[in-house]
C-alpha positions as CSV (number, residue, x, y, z in Angstrom):
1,X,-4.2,-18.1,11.4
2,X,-1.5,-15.9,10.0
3,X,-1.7,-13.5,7.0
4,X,0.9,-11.3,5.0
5,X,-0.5,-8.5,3.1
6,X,1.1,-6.3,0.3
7,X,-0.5,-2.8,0.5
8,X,-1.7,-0.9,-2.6
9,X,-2.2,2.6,-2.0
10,X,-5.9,3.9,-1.9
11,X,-8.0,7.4,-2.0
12,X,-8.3,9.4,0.9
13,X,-11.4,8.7,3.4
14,X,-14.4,11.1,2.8
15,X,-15.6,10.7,5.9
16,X,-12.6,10.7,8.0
17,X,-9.6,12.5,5.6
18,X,-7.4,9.9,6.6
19,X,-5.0,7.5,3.9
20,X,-6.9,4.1,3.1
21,X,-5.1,1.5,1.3
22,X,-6.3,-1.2,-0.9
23,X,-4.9,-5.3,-0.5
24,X,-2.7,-5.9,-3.7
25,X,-2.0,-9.5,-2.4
26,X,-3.1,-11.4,0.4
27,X,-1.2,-14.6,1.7
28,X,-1.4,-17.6,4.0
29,X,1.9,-17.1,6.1
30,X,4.2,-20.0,5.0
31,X,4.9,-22.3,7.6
32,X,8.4,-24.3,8.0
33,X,9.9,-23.0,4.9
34,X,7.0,-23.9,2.8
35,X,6.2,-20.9,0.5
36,X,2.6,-18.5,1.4
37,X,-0.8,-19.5,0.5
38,X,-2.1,-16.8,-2.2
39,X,-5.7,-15.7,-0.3
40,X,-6.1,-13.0,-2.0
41,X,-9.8,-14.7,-3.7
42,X,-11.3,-14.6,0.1
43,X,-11.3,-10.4,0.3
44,X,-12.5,-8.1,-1.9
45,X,-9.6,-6.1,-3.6
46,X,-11.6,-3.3,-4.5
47,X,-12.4,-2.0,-0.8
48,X,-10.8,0.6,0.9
49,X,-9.2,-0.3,4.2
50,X,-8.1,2.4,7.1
51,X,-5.9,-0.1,9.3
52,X,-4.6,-3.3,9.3
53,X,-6.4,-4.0,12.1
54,X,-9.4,-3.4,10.0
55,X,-7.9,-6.2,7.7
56,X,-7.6,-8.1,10.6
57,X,-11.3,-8.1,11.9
58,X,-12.7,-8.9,8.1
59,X,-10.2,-12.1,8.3
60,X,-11.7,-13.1,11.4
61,X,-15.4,-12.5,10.4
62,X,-14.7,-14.3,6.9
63,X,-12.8,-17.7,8.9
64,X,-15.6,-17.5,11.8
65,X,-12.4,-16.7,14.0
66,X,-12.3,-14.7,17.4
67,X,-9.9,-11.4,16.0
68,X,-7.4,-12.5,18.5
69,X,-6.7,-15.6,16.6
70,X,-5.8,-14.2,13.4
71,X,-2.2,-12.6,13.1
72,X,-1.5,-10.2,10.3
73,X,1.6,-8.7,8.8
74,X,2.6,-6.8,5.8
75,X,4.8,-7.8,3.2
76,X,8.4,-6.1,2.5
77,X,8.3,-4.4,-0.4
């Protein structure tokens, strides 16, 4: 499965001082021209995310997917 994400800028981590970053808007990639999915319902919004990759593994947890199988890029702004 492939994602785009827009990135919404987040607190720093307590626990490792590093930049987090919150999902503004989470889409199904579109596929042969046909416009994005909006996913954004599947996540919650509200957490604080250190990587994409991160991102990435909560996809594949929530579809039941091996992490390998779930591409992820972010949006252009």
């Amino acid at each position: 499965m492939q994602f785009e994400f827009t990135r919404r800028r987040s607190a720093r981590s307590p626990v490792t001082d590093a930049a987090t970053f919150r999902v503004a808007r989470l889409n199904q990639a579109s596929i042969a021209g046909r416009p994005g999915t909006d996913c954004s319902h599947i996540i919650d919004r509200s957490y604080n995310y250190h990587s994409p990759r991160e991102l990435r593994w909560h996809l594949a947890e929530r579809f039941g997917l091996p992490p390998a199988d779930v591409s992820l890029r972010e949006a252009r702004a």
